[in-house]
C-alpha positions as CSV (number, residue, x, y, z in Angstrom):
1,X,20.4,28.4,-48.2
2,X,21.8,26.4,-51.0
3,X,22.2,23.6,-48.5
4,X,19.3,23.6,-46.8
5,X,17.7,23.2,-50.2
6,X,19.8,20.0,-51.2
7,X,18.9,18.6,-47.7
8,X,15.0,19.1,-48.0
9,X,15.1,18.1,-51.7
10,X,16.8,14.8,-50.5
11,X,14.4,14.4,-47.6
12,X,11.5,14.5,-50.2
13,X,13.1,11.8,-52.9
14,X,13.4,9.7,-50.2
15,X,10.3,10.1,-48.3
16,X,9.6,7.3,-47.0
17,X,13.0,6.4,-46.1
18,X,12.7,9.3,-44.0
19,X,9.0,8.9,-42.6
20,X,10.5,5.7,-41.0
21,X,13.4,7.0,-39.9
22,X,11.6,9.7,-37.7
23,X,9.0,6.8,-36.8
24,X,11.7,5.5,-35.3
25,X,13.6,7.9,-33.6
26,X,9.8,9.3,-31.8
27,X,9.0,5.3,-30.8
28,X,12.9,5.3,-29.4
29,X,12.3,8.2,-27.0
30,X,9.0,7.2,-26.1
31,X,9.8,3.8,-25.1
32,X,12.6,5.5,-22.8
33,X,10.8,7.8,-21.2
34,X,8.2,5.1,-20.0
35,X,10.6,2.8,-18.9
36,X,12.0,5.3,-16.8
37,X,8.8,6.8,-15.2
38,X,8.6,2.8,-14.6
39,X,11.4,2.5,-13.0
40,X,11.0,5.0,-10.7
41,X,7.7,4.7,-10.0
42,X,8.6,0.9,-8.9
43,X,11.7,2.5,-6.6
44,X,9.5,5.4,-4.9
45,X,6.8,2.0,-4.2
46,X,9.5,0.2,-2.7
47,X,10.8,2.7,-0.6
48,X,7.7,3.8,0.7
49,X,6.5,1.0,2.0
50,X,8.0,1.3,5.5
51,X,9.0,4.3,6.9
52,X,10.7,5.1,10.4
53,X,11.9,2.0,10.9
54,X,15.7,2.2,12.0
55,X,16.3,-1.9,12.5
56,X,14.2,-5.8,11.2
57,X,15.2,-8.3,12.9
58,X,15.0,-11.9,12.1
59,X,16.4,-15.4,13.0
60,X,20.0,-16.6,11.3
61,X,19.8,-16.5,7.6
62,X,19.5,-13.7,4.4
63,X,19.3,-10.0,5.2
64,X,17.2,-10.1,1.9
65,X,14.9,-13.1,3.0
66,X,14.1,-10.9,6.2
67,X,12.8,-7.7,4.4
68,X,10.8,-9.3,1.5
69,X,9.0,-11.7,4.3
70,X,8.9,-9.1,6.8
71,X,7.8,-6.0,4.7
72,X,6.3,-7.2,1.2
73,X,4.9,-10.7,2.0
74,X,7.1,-12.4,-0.5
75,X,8.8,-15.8,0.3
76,X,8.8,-17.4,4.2
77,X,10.8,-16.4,7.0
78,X,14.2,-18.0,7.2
79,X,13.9,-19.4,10.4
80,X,11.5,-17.9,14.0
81,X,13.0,-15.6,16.5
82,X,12.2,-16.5,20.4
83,X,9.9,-14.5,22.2
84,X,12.7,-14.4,25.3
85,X,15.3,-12.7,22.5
86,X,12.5,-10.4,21.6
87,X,11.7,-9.2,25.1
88,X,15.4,-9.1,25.7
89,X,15.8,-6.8,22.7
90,X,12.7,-4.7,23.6
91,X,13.7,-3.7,27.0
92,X,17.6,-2.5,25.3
93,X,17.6,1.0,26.9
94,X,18.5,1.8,22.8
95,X,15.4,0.6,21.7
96,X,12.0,2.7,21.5
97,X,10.0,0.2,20.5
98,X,9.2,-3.7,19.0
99,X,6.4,-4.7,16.6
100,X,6.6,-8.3,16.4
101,X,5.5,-10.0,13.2
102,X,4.6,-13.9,13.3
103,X,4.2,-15.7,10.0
104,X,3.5,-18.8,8.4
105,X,-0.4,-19.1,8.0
106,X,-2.7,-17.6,5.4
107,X,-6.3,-17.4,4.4
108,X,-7.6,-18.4,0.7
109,X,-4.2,-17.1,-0.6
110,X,-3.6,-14.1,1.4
111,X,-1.2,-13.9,4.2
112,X,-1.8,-14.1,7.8
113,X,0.1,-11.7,10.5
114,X,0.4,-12.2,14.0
115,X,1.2,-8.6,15.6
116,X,0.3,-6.3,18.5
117,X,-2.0,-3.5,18.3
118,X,1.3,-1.5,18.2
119,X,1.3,-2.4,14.9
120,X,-1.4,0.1,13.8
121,X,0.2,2.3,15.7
122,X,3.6,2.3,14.7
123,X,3.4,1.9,10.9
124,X,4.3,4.2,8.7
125,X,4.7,4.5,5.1
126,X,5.4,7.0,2.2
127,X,6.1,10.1,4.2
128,X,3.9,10.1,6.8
129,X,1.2,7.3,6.0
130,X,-0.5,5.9,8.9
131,X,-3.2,3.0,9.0
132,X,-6.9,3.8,9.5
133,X,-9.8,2.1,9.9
134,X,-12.5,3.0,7.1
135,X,-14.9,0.5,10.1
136,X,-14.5,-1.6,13.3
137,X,-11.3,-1.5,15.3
138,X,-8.2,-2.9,16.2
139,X,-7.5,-6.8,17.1
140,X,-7.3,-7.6,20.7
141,X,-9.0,-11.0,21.4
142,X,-8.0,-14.2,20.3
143,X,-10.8,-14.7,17.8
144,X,-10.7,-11.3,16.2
145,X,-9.1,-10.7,12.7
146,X,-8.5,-7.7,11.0
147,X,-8.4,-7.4,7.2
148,X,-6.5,-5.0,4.6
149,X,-8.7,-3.1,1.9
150,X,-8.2,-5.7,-1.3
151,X,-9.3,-8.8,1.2
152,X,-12.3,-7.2,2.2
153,X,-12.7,-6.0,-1.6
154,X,-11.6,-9.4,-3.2
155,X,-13.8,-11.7,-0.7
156,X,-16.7,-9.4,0.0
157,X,-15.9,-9.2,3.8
158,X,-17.6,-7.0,6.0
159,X,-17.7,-6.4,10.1
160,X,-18.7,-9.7,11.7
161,X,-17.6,-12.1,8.7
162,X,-15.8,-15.6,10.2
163,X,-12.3,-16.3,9.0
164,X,-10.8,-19.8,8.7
165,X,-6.9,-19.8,8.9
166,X,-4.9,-22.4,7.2
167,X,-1.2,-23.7,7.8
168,X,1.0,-22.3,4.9
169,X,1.6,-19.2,2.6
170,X,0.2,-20.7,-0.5
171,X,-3.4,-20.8,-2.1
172,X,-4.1,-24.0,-0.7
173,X,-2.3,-24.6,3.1
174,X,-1.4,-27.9,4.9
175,X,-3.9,-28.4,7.2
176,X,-7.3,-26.2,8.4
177,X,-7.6,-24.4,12.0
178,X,-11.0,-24.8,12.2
179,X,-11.3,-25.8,15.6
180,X,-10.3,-21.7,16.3
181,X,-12.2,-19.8,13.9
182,X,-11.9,-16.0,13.6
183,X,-14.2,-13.2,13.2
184,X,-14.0,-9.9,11.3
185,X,-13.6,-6.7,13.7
186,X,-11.7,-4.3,11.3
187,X,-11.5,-3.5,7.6
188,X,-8.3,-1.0,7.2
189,X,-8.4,1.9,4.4
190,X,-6.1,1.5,1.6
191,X,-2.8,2.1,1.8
192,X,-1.3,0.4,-1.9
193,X,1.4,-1.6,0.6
194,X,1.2,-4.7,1.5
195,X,-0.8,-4.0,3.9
196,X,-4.3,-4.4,1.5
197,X,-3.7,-7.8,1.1
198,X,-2.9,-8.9,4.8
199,X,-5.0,-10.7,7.5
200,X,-3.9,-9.6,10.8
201,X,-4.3,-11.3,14.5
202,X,-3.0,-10.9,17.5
203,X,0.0,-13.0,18.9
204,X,-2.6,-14.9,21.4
205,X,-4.5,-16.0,18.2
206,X,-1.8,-17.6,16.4
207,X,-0.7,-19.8,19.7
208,X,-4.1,-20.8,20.3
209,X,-3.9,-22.1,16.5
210,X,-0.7,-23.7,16.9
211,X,0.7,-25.9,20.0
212,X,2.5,-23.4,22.5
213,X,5.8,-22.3,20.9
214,X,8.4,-20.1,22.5
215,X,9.6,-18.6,19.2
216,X,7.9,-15.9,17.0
217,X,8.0,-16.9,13.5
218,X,9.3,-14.4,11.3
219,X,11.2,-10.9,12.6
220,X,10.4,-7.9,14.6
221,X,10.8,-4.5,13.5
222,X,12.0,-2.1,16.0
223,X,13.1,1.5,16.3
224,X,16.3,2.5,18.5
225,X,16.9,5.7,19.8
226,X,19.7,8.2,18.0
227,X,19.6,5.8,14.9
228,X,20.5,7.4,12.0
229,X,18.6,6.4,8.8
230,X,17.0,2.8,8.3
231,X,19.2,-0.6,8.7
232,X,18.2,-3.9,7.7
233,X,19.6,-6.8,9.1
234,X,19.9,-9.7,10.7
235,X,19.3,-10.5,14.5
236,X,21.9,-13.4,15.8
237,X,20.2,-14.8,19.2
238,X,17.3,-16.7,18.1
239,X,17.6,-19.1,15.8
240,X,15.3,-22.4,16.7
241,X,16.8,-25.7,17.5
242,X,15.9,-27.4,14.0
243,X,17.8,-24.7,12.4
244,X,20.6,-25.2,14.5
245,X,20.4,-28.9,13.8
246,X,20.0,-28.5,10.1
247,X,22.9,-26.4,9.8
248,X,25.0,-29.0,11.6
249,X,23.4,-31.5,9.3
250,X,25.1,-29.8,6.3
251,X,28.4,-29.1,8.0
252,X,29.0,-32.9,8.6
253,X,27.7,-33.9,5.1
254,X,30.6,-31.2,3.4
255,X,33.1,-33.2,5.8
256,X,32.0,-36.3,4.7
257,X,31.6,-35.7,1.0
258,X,35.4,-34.2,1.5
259,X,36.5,-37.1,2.8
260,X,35.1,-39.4,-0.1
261,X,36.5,-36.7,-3.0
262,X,40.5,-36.6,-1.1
263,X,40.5,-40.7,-0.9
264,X,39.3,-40.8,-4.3
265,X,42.2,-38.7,-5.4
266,X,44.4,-40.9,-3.2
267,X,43.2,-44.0,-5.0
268,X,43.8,-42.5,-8.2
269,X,47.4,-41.2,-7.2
270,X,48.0,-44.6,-6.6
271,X,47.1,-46.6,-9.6
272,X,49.6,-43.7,-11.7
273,X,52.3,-44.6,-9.2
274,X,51.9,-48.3,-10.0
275,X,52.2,-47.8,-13.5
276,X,54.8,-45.3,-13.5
277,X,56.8,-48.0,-11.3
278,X,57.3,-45.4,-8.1
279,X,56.5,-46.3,-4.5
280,X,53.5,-44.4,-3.1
């Protein structure tokens, strides 16, 4: 008891001392108990994005490029896949089934996906999410658009509305499709993916944008049969020919800048040598 006295009879001479230190030690624990429901409220929003997807596939380049292109609409594809890999791939007696994804264009700053209506079929997210349509209906001509929850929000879109695509993944594209314009034909419910902030066509829309092209351009996510657990990787059979041709680019510029640095050093050898009075 004698203690305890001498310890509250400190606390009170130094009272404010004291007040600050607990001030402190409260704001301390607060501070990491929201950054931790932070962090994992970030992680279980990541991870639920996509569900039941056992493979992505892309063209040659980052693993990590691939997923943030393909799943959460951050960055551009690394290089475009070609629609006779994909088919290859698809009709693997290992494989269930393909969603293609072709990327590249957007409208007033959100992203444009070409896709099947396999798509809305096939995705899944959280634990057992699905898309729905809150109106209209799936994509299936080449002039019909679909639209996620905050585009429809955001730009006061409804059933019927006609969509302009541009050529690029930024606010402002390249160049204007307008000589294909697209109509509104369904407004998805709100998933808090990705999803609410895509514009989705089909695969026949995006070619009649674009000259004919034999490549899809972005990845395809598939699902094989007896896979256990989610993979994410890289496909290696369709990267396009510019790709290929950079790449090649960069191999004979390392050779070349090689070359330079090792007759540099030769140079310089010989001017020591010189000096030194020794024969090279």
């Amino acid at each position: 008891m004698m203690l305890l006295r001498l310890a509250l009879t400190s606390l009170r001479s130094r009272l404010l001392t004291t007040s600050l230190t607990v001030a402190s030690i409260a704001l301390s624990v607060t501070l990491l108990v929201g950054i931790e429901n932070v962090r994992a409220g970030v992680r279980d929003s990541f991870a639920g994005t996509i569900r039941g997807v056992d493979l992505i596939v892309g063209a040659r380049g980052g693993t990590l490029q691939v997923l943030l292109s393909a799943v959460f609409g951050i960055g551009s594809p690394s290089g475009s896949v070609k629609l006779s890999t994909m088919e290859r791939w698809k009709a693997h007696p290992a494989v269930k089934w393909v969603v293609p994804y072709s990327l590249g264009d957007s409208h007033r700053g959100f992203r444009v996906v070409g896709t099947t209506p396999e798509f809305y079929e096939r995705y899944r997210f959280r634990k057992d999410g699905r898309i729905v349509f809150v109106s209209g209906r799936a994509a299936v001509a080449d002039t019909e658009v679909v639209i996620g929850s905050d585009v429809a929000e955001k730009l006061g879109y409804t059933i019927g509305t006609p969509v302009v695509v541009v050529h690029g993944l930024r606010d402002i594209g390249t160049s204007s499709h307008e000589a294909h314009p697209f109509h509104v034909v369904g407004i998805l419910g709100r998933t808090f993916t990705p999803i609410d902030r895509s514009v989705y066509v089909t695969l026949g829309g995006i070619e009649a944008m674009h000259e004919p092209e034999t490549g899809v351009a972005g990845s395809s996510m598939a699902s094989a049969e007896g896979a256990g657990g989610r993979v994410s990787g890289r496909g290696g059979g369709g990267g396009d020919g510019a790709t290929a041709n950079a790449r090649r680019r960069r191999v004979r510029q390392k050779a070349r800048r090689r070359r330079r640095s090792l007759r540099r050093t030769n140079s310089g050898r010989r001017r020591w040598h010189r000096l030194l009075g020794r024969r090279w």
